[in-house]
TORGU-836968 format. One record per residue (C-alpha): residue in three letters; x, z, y. Coordinates in nm, 2 decimals. Layout:
BEGIN
+------+--------+--------+--------+
| code |     px |     pz |     py |
+------+--------+--------+--------+
|  ALA |      X |      Z |      Y |
...
+------+--------+--------+--------+
***
This chain:
BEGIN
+------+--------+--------+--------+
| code |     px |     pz |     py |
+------+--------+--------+--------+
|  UNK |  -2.41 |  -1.27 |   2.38 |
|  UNK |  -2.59 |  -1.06 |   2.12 |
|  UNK |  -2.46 |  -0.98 |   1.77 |
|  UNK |  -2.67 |  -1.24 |   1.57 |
|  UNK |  -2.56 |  -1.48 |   1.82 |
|  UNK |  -2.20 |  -1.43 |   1.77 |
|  UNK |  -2.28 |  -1.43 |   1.43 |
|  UNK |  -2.41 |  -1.80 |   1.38 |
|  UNK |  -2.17 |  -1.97 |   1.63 |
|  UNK |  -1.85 |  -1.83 |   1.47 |
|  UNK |  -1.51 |  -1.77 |   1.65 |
|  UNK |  -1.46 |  -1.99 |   1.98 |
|  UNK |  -1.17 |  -2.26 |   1.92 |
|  UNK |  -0.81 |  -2.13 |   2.06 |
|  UNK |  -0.68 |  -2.32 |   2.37 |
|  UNK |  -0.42 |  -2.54 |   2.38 |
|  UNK |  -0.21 |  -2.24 |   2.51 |
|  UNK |  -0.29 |  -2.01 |   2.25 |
|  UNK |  -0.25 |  -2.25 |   2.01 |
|  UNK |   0.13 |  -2.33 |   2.12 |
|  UNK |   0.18 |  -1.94 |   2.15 |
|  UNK |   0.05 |  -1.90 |   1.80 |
|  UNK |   0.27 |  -2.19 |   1.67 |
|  UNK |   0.58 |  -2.02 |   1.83 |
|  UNK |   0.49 |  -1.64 |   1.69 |
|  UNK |   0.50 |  -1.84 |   1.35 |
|  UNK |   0.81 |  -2.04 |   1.39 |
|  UNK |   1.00 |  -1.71 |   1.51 |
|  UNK |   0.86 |  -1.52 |   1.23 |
|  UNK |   1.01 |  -1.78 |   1.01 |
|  UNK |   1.34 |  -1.82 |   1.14 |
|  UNK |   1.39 |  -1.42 |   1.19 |
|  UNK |   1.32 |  -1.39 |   0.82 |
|  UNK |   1.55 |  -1.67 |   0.71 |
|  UNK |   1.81 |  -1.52 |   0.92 |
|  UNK |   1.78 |  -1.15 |   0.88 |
|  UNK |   1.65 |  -1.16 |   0.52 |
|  UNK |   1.41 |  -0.91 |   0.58 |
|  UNK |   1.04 |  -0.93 |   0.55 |
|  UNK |   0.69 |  -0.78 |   0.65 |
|  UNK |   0.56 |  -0.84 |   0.33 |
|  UNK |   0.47 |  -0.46 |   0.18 |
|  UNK |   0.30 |  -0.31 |  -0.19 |
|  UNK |  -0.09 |  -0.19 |  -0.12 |
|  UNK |  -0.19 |  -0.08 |  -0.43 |
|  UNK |   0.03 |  -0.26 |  -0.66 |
|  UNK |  -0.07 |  -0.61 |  -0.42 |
|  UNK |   0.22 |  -0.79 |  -0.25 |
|  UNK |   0.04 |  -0.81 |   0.14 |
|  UNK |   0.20 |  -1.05 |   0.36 |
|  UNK |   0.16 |  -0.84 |   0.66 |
|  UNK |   0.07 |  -0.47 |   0.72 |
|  UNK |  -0.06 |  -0.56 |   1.01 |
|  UNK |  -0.47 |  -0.60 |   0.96 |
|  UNK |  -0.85 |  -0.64 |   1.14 |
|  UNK |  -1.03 |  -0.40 |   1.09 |
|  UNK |  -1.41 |  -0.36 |   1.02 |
|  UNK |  -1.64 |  -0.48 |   1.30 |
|  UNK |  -1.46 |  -0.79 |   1.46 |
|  UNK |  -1.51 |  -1.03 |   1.11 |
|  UNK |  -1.93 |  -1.02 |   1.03 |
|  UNK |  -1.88 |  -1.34 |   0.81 |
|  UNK |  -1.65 |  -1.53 |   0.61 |
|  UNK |  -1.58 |  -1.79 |   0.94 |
|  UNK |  -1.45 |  -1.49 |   1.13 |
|  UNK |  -1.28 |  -1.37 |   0.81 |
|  UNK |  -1.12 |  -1.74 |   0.78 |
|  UNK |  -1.03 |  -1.72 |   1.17 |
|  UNK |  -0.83 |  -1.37 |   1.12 |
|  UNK |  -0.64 |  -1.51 |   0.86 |
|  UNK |  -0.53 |  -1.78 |   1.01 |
|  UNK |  -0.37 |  -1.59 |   1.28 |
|  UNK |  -0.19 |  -1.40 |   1.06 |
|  UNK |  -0.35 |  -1.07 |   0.98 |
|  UNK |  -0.28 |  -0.93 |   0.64 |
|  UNK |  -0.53 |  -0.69 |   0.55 |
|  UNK |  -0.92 |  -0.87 |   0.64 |
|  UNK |  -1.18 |  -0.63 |   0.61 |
|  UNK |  -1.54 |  -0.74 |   0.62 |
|  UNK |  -1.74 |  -0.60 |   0.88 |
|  UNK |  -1.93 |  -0.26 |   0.68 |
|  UNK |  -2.26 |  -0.40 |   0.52 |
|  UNK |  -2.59 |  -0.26 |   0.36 |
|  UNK |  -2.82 |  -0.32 |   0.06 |
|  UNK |  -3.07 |  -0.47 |   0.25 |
|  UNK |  -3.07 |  -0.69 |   0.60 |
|  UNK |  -3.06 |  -0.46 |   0.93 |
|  UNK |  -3.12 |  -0.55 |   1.28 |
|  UNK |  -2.87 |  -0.32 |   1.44 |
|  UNK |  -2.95 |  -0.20 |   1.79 |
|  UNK |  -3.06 |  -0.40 |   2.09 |
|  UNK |  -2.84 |  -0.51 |   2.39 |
|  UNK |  -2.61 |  -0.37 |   2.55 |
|  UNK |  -2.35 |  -0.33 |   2.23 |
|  UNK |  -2.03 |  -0.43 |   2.42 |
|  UNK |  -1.95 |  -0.29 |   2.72 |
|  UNK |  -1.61 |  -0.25 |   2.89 |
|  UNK |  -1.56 |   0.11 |   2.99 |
|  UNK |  -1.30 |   0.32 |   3.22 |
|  UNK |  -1.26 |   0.66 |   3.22 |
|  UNK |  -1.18 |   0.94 |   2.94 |
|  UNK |  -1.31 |   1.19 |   2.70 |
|  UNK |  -1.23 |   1.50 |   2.91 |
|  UNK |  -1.38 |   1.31 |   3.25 |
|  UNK |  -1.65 |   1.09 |   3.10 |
|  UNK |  -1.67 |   0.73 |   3.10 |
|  UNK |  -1.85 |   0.48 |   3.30 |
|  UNK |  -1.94 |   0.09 |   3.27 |
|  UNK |  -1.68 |  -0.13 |   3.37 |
|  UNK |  -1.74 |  -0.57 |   3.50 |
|  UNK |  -1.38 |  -0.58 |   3.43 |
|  UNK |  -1.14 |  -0.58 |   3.11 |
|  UNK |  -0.98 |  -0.28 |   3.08 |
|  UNK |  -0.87 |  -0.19 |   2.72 |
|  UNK |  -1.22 |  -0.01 |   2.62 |
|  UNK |  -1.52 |  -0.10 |   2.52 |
|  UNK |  -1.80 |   0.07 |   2.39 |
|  UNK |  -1.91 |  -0.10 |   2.06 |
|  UNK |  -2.27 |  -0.01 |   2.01 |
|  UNK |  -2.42 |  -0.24 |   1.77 |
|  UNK |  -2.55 |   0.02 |   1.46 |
|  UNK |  -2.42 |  -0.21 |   1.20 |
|  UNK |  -2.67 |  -0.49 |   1.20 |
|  UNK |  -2.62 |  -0.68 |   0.86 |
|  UNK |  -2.76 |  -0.99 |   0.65 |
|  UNK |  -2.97 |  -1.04 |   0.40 |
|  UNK |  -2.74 |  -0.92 |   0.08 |
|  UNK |  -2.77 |  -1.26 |  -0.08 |
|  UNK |  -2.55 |  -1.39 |   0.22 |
|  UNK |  -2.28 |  -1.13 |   0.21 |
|  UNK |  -2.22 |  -1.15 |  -0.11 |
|  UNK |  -2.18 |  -1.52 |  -0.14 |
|  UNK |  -1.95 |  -1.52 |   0.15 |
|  UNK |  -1.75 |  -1.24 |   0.04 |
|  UNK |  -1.68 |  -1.47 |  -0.30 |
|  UNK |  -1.57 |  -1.70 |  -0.08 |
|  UNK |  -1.38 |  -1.53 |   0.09 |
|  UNK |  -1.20 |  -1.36 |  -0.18 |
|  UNK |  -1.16 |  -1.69 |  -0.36 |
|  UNK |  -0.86 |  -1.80 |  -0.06 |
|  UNK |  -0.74 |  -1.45 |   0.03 |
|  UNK |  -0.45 |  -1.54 |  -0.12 |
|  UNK |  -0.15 |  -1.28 |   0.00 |
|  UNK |  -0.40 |  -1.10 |   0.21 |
|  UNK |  -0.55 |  -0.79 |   0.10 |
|  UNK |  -0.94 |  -0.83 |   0.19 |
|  UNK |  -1.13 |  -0.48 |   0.20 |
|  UNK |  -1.53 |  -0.51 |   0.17 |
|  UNK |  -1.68 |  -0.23 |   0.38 |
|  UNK |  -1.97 |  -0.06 |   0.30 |
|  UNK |  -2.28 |   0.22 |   0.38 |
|  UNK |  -2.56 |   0.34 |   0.31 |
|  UNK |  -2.88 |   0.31 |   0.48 |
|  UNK |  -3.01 |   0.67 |   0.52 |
|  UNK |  -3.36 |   0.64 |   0.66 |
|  UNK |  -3.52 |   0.94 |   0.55 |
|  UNK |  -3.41 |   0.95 |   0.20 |
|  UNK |  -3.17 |   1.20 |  -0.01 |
|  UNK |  -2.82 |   1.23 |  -0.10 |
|  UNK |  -2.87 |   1.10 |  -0.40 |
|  UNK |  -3.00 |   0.85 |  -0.26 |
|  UNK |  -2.65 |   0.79 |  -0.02 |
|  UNK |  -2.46 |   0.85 |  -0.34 |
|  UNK |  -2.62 |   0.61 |  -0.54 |
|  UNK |  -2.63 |   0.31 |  -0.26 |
|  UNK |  -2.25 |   0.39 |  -0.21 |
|  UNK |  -2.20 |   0.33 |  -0.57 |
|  UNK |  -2.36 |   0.02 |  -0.60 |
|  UNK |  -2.20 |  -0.13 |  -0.28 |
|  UNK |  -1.90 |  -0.05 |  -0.40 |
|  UNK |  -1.93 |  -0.26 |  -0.71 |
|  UNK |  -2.06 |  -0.51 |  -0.56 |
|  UNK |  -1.80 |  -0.54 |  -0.37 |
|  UNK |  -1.52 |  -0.50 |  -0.66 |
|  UNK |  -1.74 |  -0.76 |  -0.85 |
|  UNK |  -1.74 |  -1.02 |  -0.52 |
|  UNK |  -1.36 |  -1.00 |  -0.54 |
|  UNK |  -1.25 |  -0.76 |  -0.30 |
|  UNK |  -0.94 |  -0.59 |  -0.34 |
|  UNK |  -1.11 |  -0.26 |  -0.25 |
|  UNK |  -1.39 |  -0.13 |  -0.07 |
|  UNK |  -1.38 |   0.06 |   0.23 |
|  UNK |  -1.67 |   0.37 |   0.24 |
|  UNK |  -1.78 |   0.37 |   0.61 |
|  UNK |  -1.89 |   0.75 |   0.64 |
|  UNK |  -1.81 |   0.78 |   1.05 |
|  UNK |  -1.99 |   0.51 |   1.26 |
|  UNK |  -2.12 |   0.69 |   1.59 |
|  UNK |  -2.34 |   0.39 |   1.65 |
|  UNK |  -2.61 |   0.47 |   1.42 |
|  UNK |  -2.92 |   0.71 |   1.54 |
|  UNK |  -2.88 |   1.13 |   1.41 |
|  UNK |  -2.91 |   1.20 |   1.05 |
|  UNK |  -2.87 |   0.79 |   0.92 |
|  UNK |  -2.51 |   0.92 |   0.76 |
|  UNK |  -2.24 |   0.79 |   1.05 |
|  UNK |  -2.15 |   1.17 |   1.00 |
|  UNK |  -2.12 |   1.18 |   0.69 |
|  UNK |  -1.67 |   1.23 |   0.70 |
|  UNK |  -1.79 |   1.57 |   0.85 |
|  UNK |  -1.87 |   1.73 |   0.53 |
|  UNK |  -1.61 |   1.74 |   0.34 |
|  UNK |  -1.81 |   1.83 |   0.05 |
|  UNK |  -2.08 |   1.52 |   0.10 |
|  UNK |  -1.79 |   1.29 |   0.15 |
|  UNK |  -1.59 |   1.38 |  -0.21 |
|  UNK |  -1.97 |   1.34 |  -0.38 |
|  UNK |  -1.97 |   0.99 |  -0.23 |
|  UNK |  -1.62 |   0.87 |  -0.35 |
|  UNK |  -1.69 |   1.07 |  -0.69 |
|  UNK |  -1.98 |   0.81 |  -0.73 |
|  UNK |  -1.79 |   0.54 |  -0.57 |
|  UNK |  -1.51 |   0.59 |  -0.88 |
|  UNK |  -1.79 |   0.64 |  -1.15 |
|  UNK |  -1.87 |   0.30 |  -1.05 |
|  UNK |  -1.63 |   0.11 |  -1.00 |
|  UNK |  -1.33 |   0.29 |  -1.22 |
|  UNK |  -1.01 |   0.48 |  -1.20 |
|  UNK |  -0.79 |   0.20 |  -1.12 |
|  UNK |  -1.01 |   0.03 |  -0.83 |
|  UNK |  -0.87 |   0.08 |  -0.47 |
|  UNK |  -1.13 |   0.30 |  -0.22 |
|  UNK |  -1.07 |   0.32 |   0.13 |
|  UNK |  -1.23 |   0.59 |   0.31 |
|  UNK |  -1.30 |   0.52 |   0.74 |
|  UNK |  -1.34 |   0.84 |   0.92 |
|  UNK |  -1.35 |   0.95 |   1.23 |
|  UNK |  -1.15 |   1.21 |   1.47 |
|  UNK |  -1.09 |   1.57 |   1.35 |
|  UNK |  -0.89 |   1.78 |   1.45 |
|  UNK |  -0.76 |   1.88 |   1.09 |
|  UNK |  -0.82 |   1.65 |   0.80 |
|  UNK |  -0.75 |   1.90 |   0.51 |
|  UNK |  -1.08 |   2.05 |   0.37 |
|  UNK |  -1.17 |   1.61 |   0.41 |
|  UNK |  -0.84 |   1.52 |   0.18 |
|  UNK |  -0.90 |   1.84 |  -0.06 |
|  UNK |  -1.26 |   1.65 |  -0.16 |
|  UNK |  -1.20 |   1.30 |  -0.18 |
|  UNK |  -0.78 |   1.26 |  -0.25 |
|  UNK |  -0.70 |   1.05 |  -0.58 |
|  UNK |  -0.42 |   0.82 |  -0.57 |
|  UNK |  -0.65 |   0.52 |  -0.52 |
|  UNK |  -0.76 |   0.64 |  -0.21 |
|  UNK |  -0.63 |   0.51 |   0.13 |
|  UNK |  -0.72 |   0.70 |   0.42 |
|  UNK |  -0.87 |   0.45 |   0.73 |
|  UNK |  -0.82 |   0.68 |   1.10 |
|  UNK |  -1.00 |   0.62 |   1.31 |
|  UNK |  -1.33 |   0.50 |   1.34 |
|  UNK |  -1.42 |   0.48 |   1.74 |
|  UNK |  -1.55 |   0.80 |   1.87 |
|  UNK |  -1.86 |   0.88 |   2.03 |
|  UNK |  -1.95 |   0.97 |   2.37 |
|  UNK |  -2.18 |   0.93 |   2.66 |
|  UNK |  -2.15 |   0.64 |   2.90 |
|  UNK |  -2.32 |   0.59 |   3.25 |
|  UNK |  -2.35 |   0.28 |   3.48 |
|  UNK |  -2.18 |   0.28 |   3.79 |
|  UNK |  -2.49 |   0.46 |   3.96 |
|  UNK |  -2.45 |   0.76 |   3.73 |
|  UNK |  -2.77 |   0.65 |   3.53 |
|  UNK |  -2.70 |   0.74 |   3.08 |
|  UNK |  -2.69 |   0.44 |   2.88 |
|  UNK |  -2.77 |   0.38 |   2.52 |
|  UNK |  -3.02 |   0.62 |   2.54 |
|  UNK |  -3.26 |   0.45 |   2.25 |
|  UNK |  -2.93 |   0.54 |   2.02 |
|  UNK |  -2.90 |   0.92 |   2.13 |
|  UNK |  -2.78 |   0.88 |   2.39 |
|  UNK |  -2.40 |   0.86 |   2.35 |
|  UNK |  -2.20 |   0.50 |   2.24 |
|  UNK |  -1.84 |   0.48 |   1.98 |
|  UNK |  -1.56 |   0.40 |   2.25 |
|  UNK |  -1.31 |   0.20 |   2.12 |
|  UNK |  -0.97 |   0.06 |   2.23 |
|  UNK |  -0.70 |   0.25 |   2.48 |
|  UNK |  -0.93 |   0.54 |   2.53 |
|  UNK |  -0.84 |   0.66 |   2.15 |
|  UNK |  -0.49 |   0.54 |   2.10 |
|  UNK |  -0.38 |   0.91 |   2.13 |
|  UNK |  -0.67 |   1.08 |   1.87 |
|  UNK |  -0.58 |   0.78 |   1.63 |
|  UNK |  -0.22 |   0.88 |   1.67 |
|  UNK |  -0.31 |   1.26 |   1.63 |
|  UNK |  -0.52 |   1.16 |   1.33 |
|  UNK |  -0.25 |   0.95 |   1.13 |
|  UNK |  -0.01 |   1.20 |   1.23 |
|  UNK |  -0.19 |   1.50 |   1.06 |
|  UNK |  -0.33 |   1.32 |   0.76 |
|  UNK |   0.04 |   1.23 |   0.69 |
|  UNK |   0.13 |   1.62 |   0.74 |
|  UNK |  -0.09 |   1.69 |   0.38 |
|  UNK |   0.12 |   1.48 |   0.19 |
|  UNK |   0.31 |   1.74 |   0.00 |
|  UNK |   0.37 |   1.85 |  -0.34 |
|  UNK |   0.35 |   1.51 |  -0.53 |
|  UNK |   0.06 |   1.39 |  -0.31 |
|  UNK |   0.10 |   1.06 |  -0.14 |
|  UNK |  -0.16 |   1.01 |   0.12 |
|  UNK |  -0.21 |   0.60 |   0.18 |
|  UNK |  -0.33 |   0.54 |   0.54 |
|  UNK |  -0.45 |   0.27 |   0.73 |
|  UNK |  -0.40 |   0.37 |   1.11 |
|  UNK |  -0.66 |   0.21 |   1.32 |
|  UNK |  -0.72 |   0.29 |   1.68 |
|  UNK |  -0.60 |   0.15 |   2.02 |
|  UNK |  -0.37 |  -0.12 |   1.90 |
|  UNK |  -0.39 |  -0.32 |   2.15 |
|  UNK |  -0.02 |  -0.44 |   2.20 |
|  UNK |   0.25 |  -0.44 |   1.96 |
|  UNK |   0.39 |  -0.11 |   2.02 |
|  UNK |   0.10 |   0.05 |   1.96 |
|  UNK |   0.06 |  -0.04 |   1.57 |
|  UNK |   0.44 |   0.09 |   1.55 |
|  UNK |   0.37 |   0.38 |   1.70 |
|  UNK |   0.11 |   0.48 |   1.40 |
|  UNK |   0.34 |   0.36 |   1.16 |
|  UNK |   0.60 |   0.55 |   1.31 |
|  UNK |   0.34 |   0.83 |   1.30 |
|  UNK |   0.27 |   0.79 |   0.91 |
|  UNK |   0.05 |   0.48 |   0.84 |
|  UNK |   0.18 |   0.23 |   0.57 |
|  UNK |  -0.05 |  -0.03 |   0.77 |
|  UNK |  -0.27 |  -0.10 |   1.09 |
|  UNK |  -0.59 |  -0.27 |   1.16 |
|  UNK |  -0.71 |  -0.34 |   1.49 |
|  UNK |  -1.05 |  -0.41 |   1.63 |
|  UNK |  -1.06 |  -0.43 |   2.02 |
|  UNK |  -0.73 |  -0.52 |   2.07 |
|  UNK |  -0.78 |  -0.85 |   1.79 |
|  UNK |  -1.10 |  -1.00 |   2.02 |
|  UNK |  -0.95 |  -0.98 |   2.33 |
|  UNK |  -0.59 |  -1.12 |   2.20 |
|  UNK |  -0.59 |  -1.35 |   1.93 |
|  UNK |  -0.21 |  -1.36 |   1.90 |
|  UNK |  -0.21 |  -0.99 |   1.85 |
|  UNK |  -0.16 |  -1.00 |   1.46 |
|  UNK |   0.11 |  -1.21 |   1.52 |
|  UNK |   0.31 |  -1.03 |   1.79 |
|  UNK |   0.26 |  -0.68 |   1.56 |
|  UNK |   0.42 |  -0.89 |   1.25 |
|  UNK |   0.67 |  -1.02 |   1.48 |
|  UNK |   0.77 |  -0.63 |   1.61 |
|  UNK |   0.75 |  -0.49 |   1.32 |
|  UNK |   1.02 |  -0.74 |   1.15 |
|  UNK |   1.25 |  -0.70 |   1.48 |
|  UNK |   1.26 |  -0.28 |   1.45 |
|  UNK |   1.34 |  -0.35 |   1.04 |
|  UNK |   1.60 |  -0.63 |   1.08 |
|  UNK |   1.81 |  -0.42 |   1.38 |
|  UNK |   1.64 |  -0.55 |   1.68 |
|  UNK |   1.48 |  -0.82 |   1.86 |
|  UNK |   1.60 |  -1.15 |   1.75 |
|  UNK |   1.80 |  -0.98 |   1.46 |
|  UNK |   2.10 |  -0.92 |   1.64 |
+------+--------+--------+--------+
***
């Protein structure tokens, strides 16, 4: 099914099973926090959040999927990254399960297998749409903390001219009701030189959240996504104020082949952003050494994103430094994942599973 497809139809309904699973999650939830008196409710940016537990950009192009997430108990929603003007994105394929690694290479898989590829170079809507759904969406967030995310469209042009489209996402997102935006500065799925390597310079990237606060003020949340490196300092040196919440990591590029050895994606460069098991380690790497640079009165915020597909993996990069997790892969292929994370989470605070 292609992107725009997705799009219209919306979420499929749960099944009766997930439905009852979803219903259980909730009452444990419940009766662990009557009994325990603890909670997974946490501060992001001065905003109670129900749940530190969150989807991240990609899986929620609309305010149905945005509605769906929320329901199943995900406490930061982030809108999938849009333009300033309606894009295509790329052709099929876009999702393709994967095995394999970064050292070995990775190849086309028919079966599930905790990667995908996700290759769809940020198709978007006409602006119009976005921004009406993202009022509506802010109008119910409620205790969630919904995140609009946001590029630019490079195509040729300056960096004034990716400064200056930043900017004005980013209040219209703050002006739509978002509780912050997210700068997407590291999708891998967009063709060289269109900016999805833009968290590479660190220098580039402080110009774009200097515009960013010009335009939306001092006091407005910015989340910055970025990829994998292997040290994040000369990134945090150029773009750290204490509004800023660091989102790592953004799925990582690399080449795929079919089962016959043959390169895909090769109208996109070439290479495709692997998401899923494949990067739980770099995300954990990445969280761990973005926490390492808060020192001397500096409090990094950050977001850990990046093979949660099970519980224990959004514990392990809060363990590693995050105040929050969002998933993406692991949220489409379980939707009781946002659940079973809250659930976890309150367990290892009230002293165990259960409480006792």
């Amino acid at each position: 099914m292609s992107f725009w497809e997705n799009y219209y139809r919306g979420p499929r309904p749960l099944t009766d099973a997930e439905g009852r699973e979803v219903r259980d999650l909730e009452n444990e939830i419940s009766r662990l926090e009557g009994t325990s008196g603890e909670s997974t409710d946490f501060l992001l940016f001065g905003k109670r959040v129900v749940s530190p537990m969150g989807v991240a950009s990609g899986p929620a192009p609309n305010f149905k999927w945005l509605d769906f997430f929320a329901r199943l108990g995900y406490g930061i929603l982030t809108y999938k990254t849009m333009r300033d003007r309606r894009w295509q994105g790329h052709g099929m394929p876009n999702l393709l399960h994967v095995r394999g690694d970064f050292e070995r290479g990775f190849v086309a898989s028919e079966e599930v297998t905790g990667s995908i590829t996700n290759s769809l170079g940020m198709p978007t809507p006409e602006p119009e749409v976005w921004k009406r759904e993202a009022r509506q969406m802010a109008a119910v967030k409620g205790d969630r903390f919904f995140v609009m995310s946001a590029t630019a469209t490079v195509e040729g042009g300056t960096e004034e001219d990716l400064l200056s489209q930043f900017a004005a996402l980013a209040l219209e997102g703050k002006l739509a009701g978002a509780d912050s935006v997210e700068l997407n500065l590291s999708c891998p799925n967009v063709l060289p030189g269109e900016g999805g390597e833009t968290f590479t310079n660190a220098k580039l990237s402080g110009r774009v959240v200097d515009s960013v606060r010009k335009s939306v003020g001092s006091g407005y949340p910015v989340f910055v996504k970025v990829g994998y490196l292997d040290d994040y300092g000369g990134l945090v040196e150029e773009t750290y104020d204490d509004r800023v919440a660091y989102v790592a990591v953004n799925s990582v590029p690399a080449v795929v082949r079919s089962s016959t050895g043959e390169v895909l994606f090769t109208d996109r460069g070439g290479r495709a952003g692997i998401c899923g098991a494949a990067i739980r380690e770099r995300a954990r790497m990445a969280v761990s050494n973005l926490a390492g640079l808060s020192k001397n009165g500096r409090e990094l915020e950050i977001i850990g994103l990046g093979g949660v597909l099970a519980p224990g993996d959004a514990t392990a990069l809060m363990e590693a430094g995050a105040c929050a997790v969002e998933s993406a892969t692991g949220a489409l292929l379980d939707p009781c994942l946002g659940l079973k994370a809250r659930l976890a989470i309150l367990e290892a605070k009230s002293g165990g599973a259960g409480g006792r």
